[in-house]
GUTORGU-868764 format. One line per 3 residues: for each residue x, y, z of N, C-alpha, C. Coordinates in steps of 0.2 Angstrom, whole numbers. Each point is the difference from the previous one (the first is absolute). Layout:
X:Y:Z:X:Y:Z:X:Y:Z ~ ...;
END
This chain:
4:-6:0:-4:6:0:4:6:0 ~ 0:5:-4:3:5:0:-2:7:4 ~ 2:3:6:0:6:5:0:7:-6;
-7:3:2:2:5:-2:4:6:3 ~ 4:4:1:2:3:5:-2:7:-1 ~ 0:6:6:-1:6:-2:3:5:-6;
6:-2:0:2:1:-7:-2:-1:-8 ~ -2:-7:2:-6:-2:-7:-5:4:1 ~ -2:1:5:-7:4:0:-1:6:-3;
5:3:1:2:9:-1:1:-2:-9 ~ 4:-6:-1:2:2:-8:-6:-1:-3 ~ -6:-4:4:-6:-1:-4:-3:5:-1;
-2:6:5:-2:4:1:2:6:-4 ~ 5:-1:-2:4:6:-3:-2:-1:-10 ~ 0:-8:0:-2:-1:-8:-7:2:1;
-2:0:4:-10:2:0:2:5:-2 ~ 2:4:4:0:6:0:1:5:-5 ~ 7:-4:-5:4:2:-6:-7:-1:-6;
-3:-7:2:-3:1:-6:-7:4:0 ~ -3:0:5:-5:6:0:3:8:-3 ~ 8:-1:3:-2:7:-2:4:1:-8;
2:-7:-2:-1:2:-9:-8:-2:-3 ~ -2:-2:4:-7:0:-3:-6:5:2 ~ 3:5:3:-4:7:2:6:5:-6;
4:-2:-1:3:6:-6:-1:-4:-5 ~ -3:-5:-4:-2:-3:-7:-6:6:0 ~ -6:-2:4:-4:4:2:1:6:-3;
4:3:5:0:9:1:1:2:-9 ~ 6:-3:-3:1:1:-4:-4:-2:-6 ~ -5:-3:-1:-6:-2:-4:-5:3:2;
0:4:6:-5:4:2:2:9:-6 ~ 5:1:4:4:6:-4:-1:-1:-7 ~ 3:-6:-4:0:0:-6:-9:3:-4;
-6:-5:4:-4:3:-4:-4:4:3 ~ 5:6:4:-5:7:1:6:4:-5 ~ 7:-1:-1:2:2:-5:-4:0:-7;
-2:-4:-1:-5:-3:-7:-5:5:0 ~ -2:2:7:-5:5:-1:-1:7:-2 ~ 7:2:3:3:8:-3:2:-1:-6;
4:-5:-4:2:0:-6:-3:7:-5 ~ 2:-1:-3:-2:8:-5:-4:-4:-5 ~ -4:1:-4:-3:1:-7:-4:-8:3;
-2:-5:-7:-3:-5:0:0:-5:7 ~ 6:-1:0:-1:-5:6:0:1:7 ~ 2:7:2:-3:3:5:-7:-1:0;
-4:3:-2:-7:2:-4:-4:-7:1 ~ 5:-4:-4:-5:-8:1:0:-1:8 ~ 9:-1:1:-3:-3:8:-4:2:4;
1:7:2:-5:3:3:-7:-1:0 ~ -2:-1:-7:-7:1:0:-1:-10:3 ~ 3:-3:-3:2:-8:4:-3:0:6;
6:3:4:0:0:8:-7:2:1 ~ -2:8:-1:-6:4:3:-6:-7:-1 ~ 0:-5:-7:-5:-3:-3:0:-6:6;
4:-2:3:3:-5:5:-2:0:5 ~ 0:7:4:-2:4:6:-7:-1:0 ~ -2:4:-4:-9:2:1:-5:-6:-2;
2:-5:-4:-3:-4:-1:2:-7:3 ~ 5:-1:3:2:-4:0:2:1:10 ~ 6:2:2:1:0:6:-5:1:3;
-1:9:-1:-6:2:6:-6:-4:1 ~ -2:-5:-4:-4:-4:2:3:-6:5 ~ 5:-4:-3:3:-3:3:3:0:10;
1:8:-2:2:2:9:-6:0:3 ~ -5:3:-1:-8:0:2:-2:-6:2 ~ 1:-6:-6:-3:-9:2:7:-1:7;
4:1:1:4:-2:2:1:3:8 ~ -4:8:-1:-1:3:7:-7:-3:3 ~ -4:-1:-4:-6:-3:3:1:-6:3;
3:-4:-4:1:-8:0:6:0:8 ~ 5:3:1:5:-1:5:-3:2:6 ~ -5:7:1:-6:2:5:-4:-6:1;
-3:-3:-4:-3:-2:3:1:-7:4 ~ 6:-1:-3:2:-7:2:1:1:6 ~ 7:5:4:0:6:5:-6:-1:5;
-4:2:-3:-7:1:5:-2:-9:2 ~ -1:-4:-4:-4:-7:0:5:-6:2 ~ 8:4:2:6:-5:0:-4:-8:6;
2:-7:-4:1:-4:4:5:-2:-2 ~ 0:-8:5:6:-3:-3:-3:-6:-2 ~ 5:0:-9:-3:-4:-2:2:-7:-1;
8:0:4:2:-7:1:-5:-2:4 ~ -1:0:4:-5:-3:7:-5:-3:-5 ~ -5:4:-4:-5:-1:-2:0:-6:-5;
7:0:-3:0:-3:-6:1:-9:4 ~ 6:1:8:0:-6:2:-6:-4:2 ~ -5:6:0:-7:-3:5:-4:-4:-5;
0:4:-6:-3:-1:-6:0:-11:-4 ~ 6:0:1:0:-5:-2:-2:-4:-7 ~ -7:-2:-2:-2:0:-5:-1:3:-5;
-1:8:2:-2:4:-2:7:5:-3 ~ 6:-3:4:7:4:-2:1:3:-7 ~ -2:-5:-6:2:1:-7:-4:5:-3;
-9:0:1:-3:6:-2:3:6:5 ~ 1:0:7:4:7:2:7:2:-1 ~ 3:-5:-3:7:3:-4:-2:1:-6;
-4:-1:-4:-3:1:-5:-2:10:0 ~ -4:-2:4:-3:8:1:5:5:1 ~ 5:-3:5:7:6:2:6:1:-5;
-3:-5:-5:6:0:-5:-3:5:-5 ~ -7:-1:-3:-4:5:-4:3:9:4 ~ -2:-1:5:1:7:3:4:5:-3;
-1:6:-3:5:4:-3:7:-1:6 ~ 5:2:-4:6:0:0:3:-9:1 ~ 6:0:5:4:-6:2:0:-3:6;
-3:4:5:0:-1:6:-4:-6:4 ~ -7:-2:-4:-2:-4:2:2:-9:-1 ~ 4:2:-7:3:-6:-4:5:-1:5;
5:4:4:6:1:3:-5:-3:7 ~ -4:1:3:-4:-6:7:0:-4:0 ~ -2:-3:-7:-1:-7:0:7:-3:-3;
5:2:-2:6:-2:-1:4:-1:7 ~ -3:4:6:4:0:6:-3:-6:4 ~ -7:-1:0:-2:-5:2:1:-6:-2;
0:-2:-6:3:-7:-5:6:2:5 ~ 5:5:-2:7:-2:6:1:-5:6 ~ -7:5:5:1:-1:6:-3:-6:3;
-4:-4:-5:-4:-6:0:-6:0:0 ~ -4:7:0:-5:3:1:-7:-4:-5 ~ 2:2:-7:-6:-3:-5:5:-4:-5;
-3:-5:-4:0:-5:-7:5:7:-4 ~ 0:-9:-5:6:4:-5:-5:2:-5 ~ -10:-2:2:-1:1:-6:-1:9:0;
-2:1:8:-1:7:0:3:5:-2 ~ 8:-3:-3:6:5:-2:-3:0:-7 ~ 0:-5:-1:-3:0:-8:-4:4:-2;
-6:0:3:-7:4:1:1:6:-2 ~ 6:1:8:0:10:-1:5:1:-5 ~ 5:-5:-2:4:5:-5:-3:-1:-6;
-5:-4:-2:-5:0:-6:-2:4:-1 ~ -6:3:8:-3:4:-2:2:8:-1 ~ 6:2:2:3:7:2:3:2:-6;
-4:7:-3:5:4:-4:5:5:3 ~ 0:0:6:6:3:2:-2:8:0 ~ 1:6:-1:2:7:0:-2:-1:-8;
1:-1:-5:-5:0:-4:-8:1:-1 ~ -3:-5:6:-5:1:1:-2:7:3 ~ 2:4:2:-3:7:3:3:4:-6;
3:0:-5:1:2:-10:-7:-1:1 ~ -2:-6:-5:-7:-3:-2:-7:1:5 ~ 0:2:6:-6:4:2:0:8:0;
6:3:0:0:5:-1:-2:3:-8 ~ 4:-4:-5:-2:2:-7:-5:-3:-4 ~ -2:-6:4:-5:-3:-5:-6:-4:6;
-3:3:4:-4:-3:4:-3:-4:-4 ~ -3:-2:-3:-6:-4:-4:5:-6:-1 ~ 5:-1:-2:4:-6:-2:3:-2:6;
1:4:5:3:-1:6:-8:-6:5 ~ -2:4:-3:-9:-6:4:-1:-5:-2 ~ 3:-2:-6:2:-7:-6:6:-3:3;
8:2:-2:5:-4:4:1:-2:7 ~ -2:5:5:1:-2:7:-2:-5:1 ~ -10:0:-1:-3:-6:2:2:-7:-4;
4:0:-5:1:-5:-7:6:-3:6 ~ 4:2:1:8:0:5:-4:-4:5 ~ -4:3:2:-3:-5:8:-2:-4:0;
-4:-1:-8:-2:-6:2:4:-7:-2 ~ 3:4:-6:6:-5:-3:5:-1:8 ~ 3:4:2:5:-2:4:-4:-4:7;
-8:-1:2:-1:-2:4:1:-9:-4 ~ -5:-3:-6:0:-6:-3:9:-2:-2 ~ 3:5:-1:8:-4:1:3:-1:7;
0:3:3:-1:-1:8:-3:-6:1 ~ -5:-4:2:-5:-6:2:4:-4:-5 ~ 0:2:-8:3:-6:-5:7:-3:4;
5:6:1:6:-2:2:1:-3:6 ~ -4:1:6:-1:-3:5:-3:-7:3 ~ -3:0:-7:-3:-9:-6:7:-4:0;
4:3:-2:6:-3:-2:7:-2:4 ~ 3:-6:-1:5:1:4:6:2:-3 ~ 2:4:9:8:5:-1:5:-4:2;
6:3:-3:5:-2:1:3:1:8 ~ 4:-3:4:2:1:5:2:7:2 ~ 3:4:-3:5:5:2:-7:7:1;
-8:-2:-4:-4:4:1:-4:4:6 ~ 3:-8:5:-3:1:8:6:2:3 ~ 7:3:-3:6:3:4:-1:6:2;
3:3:6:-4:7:3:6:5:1 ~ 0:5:-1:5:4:1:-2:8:5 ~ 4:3:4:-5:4:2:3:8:-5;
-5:1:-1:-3:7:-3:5:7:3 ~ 4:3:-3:3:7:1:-7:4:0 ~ 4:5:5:-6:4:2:-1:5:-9;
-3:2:-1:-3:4:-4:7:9:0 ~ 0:1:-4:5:7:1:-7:5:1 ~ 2:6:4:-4:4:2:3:5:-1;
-4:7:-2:1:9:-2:-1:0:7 ~ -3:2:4:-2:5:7:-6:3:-4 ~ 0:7:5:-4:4:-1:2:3:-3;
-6:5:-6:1:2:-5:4:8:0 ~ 8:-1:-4:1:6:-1:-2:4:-4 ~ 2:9:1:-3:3:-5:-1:-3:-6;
4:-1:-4:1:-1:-7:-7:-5:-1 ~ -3:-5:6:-4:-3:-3:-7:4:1 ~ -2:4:6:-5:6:0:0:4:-5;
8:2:-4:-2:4:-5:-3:-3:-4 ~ 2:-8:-3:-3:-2:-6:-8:0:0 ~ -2:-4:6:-5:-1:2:-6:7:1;
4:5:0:-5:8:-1:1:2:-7 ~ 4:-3:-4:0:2:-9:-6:-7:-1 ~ 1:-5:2:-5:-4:-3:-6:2:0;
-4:3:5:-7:0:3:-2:6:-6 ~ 1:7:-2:-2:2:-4:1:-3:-8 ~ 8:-4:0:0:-4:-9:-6:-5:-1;
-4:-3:10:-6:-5:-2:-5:5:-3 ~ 0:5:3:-6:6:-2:0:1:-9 ~ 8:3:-2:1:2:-7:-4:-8:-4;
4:-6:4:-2:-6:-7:-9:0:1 ~ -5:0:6:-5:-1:-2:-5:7:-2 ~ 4:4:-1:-4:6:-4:3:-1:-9;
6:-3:0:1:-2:-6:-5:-6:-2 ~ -1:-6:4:-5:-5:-3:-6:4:-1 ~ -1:3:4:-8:4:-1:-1:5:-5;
5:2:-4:1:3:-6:0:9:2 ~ 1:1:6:0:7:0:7:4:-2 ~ -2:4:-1:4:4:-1:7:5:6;
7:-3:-4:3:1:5:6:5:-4 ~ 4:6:7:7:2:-5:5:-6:-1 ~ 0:0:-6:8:-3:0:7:-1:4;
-1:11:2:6:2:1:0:-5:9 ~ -6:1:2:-2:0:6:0:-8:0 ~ -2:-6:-4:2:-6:-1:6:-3:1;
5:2:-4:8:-1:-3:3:1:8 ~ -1:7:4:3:3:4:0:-7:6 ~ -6:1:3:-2:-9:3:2:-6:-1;
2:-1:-6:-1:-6:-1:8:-2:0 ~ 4:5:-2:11:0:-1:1:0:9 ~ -4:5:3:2:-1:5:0:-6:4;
-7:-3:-2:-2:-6:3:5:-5:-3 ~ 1:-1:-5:6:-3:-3:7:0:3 ~ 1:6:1:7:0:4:1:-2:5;
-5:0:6:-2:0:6:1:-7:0 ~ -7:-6:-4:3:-5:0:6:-2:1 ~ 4:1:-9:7:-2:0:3:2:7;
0:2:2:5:2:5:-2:-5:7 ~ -9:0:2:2:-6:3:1:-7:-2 ~ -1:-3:-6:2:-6:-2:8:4:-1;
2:3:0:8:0:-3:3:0:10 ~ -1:1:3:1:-2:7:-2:-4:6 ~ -3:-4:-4:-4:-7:3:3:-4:1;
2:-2:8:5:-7:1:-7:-6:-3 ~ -4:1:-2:-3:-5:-2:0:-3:-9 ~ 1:-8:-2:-2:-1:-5:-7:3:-3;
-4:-1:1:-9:1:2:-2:0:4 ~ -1:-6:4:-6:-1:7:1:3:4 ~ -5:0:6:4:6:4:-5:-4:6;
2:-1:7:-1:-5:4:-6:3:3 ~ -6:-4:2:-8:1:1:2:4:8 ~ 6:-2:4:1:7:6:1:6:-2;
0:2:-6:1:8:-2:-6:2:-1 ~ -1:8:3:-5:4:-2:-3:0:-7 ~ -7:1:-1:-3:1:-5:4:5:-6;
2:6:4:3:6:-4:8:-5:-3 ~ 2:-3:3:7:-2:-2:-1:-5:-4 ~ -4:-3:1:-1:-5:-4:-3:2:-7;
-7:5:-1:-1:1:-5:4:5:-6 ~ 5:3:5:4:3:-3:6:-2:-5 ~ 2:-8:5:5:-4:-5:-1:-3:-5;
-7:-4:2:-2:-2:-7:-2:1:-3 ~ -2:7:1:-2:5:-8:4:3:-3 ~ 8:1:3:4:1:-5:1:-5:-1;
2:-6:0:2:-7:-2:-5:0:-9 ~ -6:1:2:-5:-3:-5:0:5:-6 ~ 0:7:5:1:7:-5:7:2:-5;
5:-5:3:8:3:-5:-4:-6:-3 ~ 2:-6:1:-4:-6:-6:-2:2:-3 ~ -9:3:-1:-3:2:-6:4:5:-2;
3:3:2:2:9:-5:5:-4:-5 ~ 5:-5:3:5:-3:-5:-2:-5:-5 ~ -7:-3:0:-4:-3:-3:-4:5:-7;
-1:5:4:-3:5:-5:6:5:-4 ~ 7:-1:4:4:4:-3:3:-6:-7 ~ 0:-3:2:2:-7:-4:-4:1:-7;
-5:-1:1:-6:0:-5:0:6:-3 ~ 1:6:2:-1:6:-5:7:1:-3 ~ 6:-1:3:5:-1:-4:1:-4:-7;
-2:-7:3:1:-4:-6:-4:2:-6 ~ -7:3:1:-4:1:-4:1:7:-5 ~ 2:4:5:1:8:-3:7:1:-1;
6:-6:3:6:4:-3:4:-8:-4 ~ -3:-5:0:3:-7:-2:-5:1:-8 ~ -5:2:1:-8:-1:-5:-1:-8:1;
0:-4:6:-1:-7:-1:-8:-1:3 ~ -4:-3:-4:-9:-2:1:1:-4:4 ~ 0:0:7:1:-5:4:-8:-5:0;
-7:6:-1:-5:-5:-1:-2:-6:-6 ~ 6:3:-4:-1:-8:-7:4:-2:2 ~ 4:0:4:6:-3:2:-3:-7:4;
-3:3:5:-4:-3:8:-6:-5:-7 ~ -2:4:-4:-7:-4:-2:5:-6:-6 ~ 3:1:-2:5:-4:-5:4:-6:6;
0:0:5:3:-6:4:-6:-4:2 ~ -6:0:-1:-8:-2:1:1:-5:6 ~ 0:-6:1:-1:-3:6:7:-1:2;
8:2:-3:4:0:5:0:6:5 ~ -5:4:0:0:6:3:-1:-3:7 ~ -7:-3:0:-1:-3:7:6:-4:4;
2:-4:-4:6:-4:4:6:6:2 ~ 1:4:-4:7:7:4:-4:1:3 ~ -5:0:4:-4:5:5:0:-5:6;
2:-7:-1:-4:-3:4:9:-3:3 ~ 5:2:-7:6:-1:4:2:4:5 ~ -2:6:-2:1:7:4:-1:0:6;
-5:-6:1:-4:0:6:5:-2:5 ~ 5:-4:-2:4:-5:4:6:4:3 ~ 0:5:-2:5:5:2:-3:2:8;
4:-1:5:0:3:5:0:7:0 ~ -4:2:7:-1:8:-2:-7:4:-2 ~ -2:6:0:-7:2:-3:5:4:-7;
5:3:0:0:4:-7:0:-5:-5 ~ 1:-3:-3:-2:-4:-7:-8:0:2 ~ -3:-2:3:-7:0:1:-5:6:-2;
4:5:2:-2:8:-2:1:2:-4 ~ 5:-4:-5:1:3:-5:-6:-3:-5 ~ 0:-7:1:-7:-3:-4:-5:2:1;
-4:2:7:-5:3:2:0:8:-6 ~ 6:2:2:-1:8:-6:0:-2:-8 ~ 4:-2:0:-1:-5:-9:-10:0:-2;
-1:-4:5:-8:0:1:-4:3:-1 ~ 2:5:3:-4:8:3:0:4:-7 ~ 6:-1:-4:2:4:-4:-4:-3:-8;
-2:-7:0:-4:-3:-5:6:-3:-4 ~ 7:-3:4:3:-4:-5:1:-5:2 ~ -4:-4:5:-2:-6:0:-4:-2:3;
-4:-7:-3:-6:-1:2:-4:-1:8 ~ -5:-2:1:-2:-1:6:5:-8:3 ~ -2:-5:-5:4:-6:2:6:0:2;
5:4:-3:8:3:2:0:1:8 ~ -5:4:0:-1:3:7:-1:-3:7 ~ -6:-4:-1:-3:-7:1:7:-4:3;
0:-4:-6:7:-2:-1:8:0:10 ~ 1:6:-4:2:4:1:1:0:11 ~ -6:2:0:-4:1:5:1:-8:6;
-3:-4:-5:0:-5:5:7:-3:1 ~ 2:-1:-7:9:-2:3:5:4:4 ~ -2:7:2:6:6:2:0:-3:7;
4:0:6:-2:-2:7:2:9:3 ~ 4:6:-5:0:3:5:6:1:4 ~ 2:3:4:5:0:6:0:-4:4;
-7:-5:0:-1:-6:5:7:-4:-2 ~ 3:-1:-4:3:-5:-5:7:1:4 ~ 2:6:2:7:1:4:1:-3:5;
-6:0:6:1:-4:5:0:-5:-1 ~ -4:-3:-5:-1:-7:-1:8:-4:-2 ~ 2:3:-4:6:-1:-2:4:-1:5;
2:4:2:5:2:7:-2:-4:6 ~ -6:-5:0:0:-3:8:0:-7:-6 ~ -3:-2:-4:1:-8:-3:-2:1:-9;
8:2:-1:-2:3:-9:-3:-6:-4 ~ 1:-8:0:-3:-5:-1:-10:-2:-1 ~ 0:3:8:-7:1:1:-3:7:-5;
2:4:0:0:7:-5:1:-3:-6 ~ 4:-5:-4:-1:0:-6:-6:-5:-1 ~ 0:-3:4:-8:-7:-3:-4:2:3;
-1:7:3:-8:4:-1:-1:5:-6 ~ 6:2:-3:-1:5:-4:-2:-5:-7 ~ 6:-6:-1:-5:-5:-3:-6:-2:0;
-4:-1:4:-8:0:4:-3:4:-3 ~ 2:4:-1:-4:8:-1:1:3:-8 ~ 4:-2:-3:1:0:-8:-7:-6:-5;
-1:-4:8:-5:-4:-7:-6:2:0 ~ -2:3:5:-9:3:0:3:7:-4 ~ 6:4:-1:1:5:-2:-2:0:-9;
4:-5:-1:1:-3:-8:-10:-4:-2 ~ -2:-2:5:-5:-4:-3:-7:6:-1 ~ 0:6:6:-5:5:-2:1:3:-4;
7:4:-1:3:5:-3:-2:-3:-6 ~ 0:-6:-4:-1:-2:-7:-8:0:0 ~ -3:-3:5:-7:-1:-2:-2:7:0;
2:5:5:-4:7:-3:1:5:-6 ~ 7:-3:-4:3:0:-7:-4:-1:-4 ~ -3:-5:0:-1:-6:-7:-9:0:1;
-2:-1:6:-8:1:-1:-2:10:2 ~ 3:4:1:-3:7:-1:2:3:6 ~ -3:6:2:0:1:6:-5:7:-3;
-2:2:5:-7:8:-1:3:6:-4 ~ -2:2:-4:1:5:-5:4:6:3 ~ 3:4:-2:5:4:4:3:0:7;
1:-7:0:5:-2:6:9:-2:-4;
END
């Protein structure tokens, strides 16, 4: 058995430490480059910006809004849902099922500590990473509520019947190995930077639902709200010891603030991506996406398998945008597991790869059937 000594401790600490702080200047610098994009002079200035603002108002401030309501209210009705899920028993798979649908990663991350600590089945892991789009899912309620009332419940019920299926089935031994669960990294209490963003968002919710509702708005008075809001973000994703998630002990304001710069730089680089290639590549990405016809769903469904929510975001915005189908998304949706996938990895990667397996075939089996037999006219 090998001692670790105080020494080894300090040098572990110290590569923590080194590598956070290159991966808070990857960041910073990615942050800077595309507000640099913004001031540019002539065309591409001009594009980004209008990008950005188009990202903001329609896309974030919605986003912060689901995300301030959703974290308050959690806050106010907090239980604990290990307990609940221990007591539960038979009923484990549809309540991992349901915490894994819940917007964002956090509910899928319980029932990954649970399977750890012995708490629920392996099928419940499955359930919840089935059913969980991760921080994409508060994109898609925010930008397209109507289709968002479509995937969630499609997610639950798929990831509840793969759950019961899987727990039909026999596992391998190493599925009932237990490991105990790292605490969650936690922000504290919200700093300024995240009150500031969070006071830019509440009026950008106002600008975007007076633009849905066709009123009439200044421009100058739009652009000015929404670069700010944009900045603001970047700046707390560009100073976030977090990759995304951000731990269920932190304030409502700290938490809504992380993860809507998280979701908010995503779509702008999603939307900056997009108008670039189009306005300065001249590349038709939509005959592009329409000319790859069913392998479009399988790249959606690979993507899924990426740990993380940005790939996920990005296909969500792909989406949103009309350059790929509902089934891509679909797709997409039920394969992704989300930031759950981190933990999962990190306490038994084994266990983490033959659930993501698990969760590719209900992904592949809907995704085609809602391809090839139709789906409701303007979805």
């Amino acid at each position: 058995m090998v001692t670790r000594t105080p020494d080894d401790a300090l040098a572990s600490a110290d590569e923590g430490e080194g590598f956070r702080s290159r991966f808070r200047i990857r960041r910073i610098l990615l942050a800077v480059a595309m507000l640099l994009l913004a001031v540019a002079p002539g065309e591409l200035g001009a594009t980004t910006r209008q990008q950005l603002v188009d990202a903001f108002v329609a896309v974030s401030s919605f986003v912060g809004g689901t995300l301030m309501l959703f974290y308050g209210l959690e806050k106010l009705f907090g239980v604990d849902v290990g307990q609940v899920m221990t007591r539960a028993r038979a009923f484990q798979v549809p309540i991992a099922a349901l915490l894994g649908v819940t917007p964002g990663c956090g509910g899928a991350v319980v029932v990954v500590a649970a399977h750890a600590s012995g708490r629920v089945g392996f099928g419940a892991v499955v359930a919840a990473l089935t059913a969980t789009m991760g921080d994409a899912a508060f994109l898609l309620i925010a930008s397209r509520p109507k289709v968002a009332a479509f995937v969630l419940p499609l997610a639950l019920v798929v990831g509840m019947l793969t759950g019961w299926i899987v727990d039909a089935l026999p596992h391998p031994r190493f599925v009932t190995a237990r490991r105990p669960l790292p605490e969650a990294p936690s922000v504290g209490r919200p700093a300024p930077r995240h009150w500031g963003y969070v006071a830019v968002l509440v009026p950008g919710l106002g600008l975007g639902i007076a633009q849905l509702a066709g009123v009439e708005m200044s421009e100058a008075l739009v652009s000015s709200v929404a670069l700010v809001g944009v900045a603001m973000g970047a700046w707390v994703w560009a100073t976030s010891p977090l990759r995304a998630m951000t731990s269920p002990q932190d304030p409502a304001v700290t938490r809504a603030a992380e993860e809507t710069a998280f979701i908010s730089v995503a779509v702008a680089l999603a939307f900056l991506t997009y108008a670039y290639a189009t306005d300065f590549l001249g590349l038709d990405l939509r005959a592009l996406f329409a000319a790859a016809g069913p392998w479009l769903i399988l790249a959606a469904i690979l993507v899924g398998f990426i740990p993380g929510c940005g790939p996920q975001i990005l296909v969500t915005t792909l989406y949103i945008q009309g350059l790929v189908p509902l089934a891509a998304l679909v797709g997409n949706a039920i394969a992704n597991d989300g930031d759950a996938l981190f933990p999962a990895i990190a306490l038994h990667p084994r266990v983490a790869i033959l659930a993501t397996l698990y969760t590719s075939v209900p992904a592949v089996i809907v995704a085609y059937v809602l391809y090839y037999f139709g789906i409701p006219a303007g979805w």
